[in-house]
N, C-alpha and C positions, 0 to 999 in steps of 0.2 A: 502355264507350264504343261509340257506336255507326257500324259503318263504312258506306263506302261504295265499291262496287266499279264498274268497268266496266260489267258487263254479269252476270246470272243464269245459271249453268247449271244449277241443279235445276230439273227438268219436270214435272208430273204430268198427269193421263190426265183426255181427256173422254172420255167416249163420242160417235160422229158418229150423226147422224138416221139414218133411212133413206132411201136416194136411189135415182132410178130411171136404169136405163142406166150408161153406166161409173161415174158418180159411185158406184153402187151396190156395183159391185165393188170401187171402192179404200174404202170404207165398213168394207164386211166385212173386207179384207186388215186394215186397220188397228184394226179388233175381236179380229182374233184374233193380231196381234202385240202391241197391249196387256195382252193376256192373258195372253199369254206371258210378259211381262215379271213384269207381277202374281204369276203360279205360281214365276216361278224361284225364290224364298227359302222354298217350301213341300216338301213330301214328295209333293206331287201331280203335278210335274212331269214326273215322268217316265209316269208313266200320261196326261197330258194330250198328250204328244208322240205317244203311240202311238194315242189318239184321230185325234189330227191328220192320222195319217198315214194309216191304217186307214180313219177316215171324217171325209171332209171339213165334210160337212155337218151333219153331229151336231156336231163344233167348232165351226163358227158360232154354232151354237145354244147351247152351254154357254159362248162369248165373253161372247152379249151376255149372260145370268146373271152372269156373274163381275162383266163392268163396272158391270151395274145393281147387283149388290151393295155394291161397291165404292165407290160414290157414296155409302151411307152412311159410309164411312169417310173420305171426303173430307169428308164434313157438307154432300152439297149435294143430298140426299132429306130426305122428311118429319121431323118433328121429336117428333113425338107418341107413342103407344103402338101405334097403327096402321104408322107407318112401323118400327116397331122387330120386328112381327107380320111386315112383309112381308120386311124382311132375314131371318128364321128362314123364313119360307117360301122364299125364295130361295135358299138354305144346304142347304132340304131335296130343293129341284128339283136343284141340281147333286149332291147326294148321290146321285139316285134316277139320273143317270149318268153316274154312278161316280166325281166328283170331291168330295171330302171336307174339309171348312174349318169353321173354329170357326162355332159359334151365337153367339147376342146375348150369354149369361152364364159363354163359356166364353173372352175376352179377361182378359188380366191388367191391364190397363190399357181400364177401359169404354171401348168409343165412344157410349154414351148414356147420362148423366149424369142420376140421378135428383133431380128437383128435388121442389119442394113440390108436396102432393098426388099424388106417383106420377107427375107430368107429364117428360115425355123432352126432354132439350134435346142439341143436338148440331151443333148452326151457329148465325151471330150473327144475329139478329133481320134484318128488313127495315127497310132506312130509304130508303122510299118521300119524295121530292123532289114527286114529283109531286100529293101531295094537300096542298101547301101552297098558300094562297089564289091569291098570284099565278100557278101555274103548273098548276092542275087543272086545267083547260080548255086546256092549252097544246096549239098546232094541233102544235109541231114532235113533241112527246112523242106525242099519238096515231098522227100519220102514222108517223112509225119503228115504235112497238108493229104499227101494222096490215100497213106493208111486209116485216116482219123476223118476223111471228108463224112458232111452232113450229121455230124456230132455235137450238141451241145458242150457247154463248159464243162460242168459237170462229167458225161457221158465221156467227154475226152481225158479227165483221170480215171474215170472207172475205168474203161479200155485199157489204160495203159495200166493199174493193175493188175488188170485179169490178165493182159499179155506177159505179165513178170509171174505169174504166179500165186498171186494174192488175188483171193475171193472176193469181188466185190459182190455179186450178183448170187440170189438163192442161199437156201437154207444157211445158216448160221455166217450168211460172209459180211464182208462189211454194212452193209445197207442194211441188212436183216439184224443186227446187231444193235443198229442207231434206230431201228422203228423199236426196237423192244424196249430199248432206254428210254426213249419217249414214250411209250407204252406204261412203264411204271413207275415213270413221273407224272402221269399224268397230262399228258402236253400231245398237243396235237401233231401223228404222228410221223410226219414229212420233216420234224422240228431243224434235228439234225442232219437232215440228208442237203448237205451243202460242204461247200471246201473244209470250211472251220469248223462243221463237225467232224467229216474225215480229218481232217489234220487232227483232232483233238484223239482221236481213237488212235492212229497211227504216227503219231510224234512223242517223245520223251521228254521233248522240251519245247513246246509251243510259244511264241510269243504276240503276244497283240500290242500295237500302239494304236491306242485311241486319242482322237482330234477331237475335242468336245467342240459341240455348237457353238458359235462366234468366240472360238477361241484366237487367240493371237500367235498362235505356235508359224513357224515360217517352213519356208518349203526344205530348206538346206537343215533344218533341224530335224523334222523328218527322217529324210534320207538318213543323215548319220546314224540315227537311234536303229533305221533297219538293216541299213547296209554291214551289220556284225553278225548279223544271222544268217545272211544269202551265203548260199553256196551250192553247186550244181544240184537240182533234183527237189529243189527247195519248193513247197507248196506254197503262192501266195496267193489270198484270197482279201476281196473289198467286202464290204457292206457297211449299210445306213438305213436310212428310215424306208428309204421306197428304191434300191437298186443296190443289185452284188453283183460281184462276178469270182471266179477261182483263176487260176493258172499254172503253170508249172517255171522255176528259174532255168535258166544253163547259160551258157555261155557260148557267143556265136561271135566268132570272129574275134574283136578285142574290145567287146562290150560284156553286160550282161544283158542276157533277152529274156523276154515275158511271152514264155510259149502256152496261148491261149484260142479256145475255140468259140466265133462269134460269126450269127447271124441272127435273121428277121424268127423271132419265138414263133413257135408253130409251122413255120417253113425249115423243114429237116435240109433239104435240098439248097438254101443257105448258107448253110456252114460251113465256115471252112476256118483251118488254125491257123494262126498269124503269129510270126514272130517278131514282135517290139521289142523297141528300144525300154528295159525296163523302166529307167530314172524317169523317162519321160511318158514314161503310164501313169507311173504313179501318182505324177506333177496335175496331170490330166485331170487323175478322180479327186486328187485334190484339190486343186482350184474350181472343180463340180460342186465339188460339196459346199463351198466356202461361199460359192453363185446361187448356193439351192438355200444355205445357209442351214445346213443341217451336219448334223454329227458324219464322225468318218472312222470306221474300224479298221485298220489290214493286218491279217492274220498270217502269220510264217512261221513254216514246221517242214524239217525232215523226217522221212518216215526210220522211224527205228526198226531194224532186222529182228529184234525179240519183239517188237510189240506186231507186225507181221508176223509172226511165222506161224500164230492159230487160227490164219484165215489160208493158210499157204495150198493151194490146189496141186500143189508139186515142189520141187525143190526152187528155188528160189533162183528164175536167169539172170538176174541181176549183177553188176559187175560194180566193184562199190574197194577200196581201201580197206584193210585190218583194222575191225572195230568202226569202221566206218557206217555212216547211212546208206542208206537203198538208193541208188539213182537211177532211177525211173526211164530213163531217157537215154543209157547208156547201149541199150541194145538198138540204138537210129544214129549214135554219134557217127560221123567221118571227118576223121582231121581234121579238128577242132584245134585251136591254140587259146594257151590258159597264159600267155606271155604278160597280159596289160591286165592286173588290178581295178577294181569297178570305182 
């Protein structure tokens, strides 16, 4: 049976771009406390502490190794034989110093799945919205891709906050908000800084449906259970035991789309935002999960106008219905048609 809870608290880890000026320093802070988190359940731990402490800068450097590695085991790096080359190259950099983690064939449970012909599978396919007739040429899908290029998932809602008005970034905005929370909970303090903790801070009414491990719930049941909460501006957000990702809903054409930012973690110059077909994203991390045989959270939340307006850096550009939520996305729409039901 499949439930439905309040709100998600499993997180998992982006890595942030690189940024210049303070953004840059709270970058690395929160490189090398994901890191940390990462090592605690290994035997490296303790030699990675005394890196830390010994040389600051050499942890930086063996952070972002671990995260970029790490990102194949989230399944949101290459998928090929290439990217499976560059995790063992990656394995062998942090070896050379002095932090030591399994290679590609020494998991007891593969993270890269050999399929036909020796080809590596290890994330769900892309289901690109955008190169359906109606909406290839769509002006709002390019303008977002070109505003939001070389942005992580993450980084591409916080942008699109700060461009409405609301504080992500610096003293008391949303980010600075979710480290303090974590702060005196006692929890390591990257905890919340993911979709489902933004959603949680800035929704009134979040909802999570959780897919327990080998449960029996089917894909059509799923769907129905989310498809009551989508609606333009909608924050949707994945996670599990070792991969997440966030996005944003709307509607392109006579679908609903999953407007999201994806490339290679640690290549900023990567990124670029894709508009999906949503039903069929979410099919995607669902049958991941089901193939990984591991749990599956997804998290969806509008942002509320009051629970915004104590991070507001200005009035709010937002264009949104009486009493309505914030949509986020309103200031890149162009004639858009709401005619066909999801």
């Amino acid at each position: 049976m499949l439930n439905i809870y309040g709100i998600n608290t499993i997180e998992s880890f982006k890595i942030p771009t690189r940024l210049n000026g303070p953004r840059s320093n709270f970058a690395e802070q929160l490189s090398i406390t994901k890191a940390d988190e990462l090592l605690q359940t290994t035997r490296q731990h303790a030699k990675w502490q005394m890196i830390r402490q010994n040389d600051p800068t050499k942890a930086v450097k063996i952070a972002r190794l671990i995260l970029e590695r790490h990102a194949f085991i989230e399944g949101r790096a290459p998928t090929d034989e290439t990217g499976r080359k560059q995790f063992d190259r990656l394995t062998d950099r942090l070896k050379s110093k002095g932090i030591y983690l399994y290679k590609s064939h020494q998991f007891k449970n593969p993270i890269f799945e050999m399929c036909n012909a020796g080809r590596i599978r290890n994330k769900p396919e892309s289901n690109p919205i955008n190169n359906a007739p109606d909406v290839k040429d769509n002006a709002m899908v390019q303008n977002i891709r070109y505003r939001f290029r070389n942005k992580d998932c993450l980084e591409f809602l916080a942008d699109l906050l700060e461009e409405n008005g609301i504080a992500y970034y610096g003293k008391n905005g949303v980010a600075d908000t979710l480290i303090v929370k974590a702060r005196n909970e006692g929890k390591n303090l990257n905890v919340y800084l993911t979709g489902e903790g933004l959603t949680r801070k800035l929704s009134s009414n979040p909802v999570t449906v959780q897919i327990k491990k080998g449960g029996g719930d089917s894909f059509e049941d799923i769907w129905n259970r989310i498809i009551p909460h989508i609606q333009k501006g909608t924050i949707l957000s994945f996670s599990s035991q070792s991969f997440g990702h966030t996005g944003i809903v709307d509607r392109v054409g006579n679908r609903w789309a999953y407007f999201n930012s994806s490339g290679t973690p640690g290549k900023p110059e990567t990124y670029k935002v894709l508009a999906e077909d949503l039903k069929l994203e979410i099919r995607s991390w669902f049958q991941r999960a089901k193939r990984q045989k591991t749990f599956l959270n997804i998290t969806v939340g509008a942002i509320d106008p009051n629970l915004a307006a104590r991070f507001n850096t200005a009035s709010l550009k937002t264009q949104r219905p009486p009493g309505g939520d914030i949509d986020l996305l309103a200031l890149h729409r162009v004639d858009q048609r709401d005619d066909i039901a999801g």
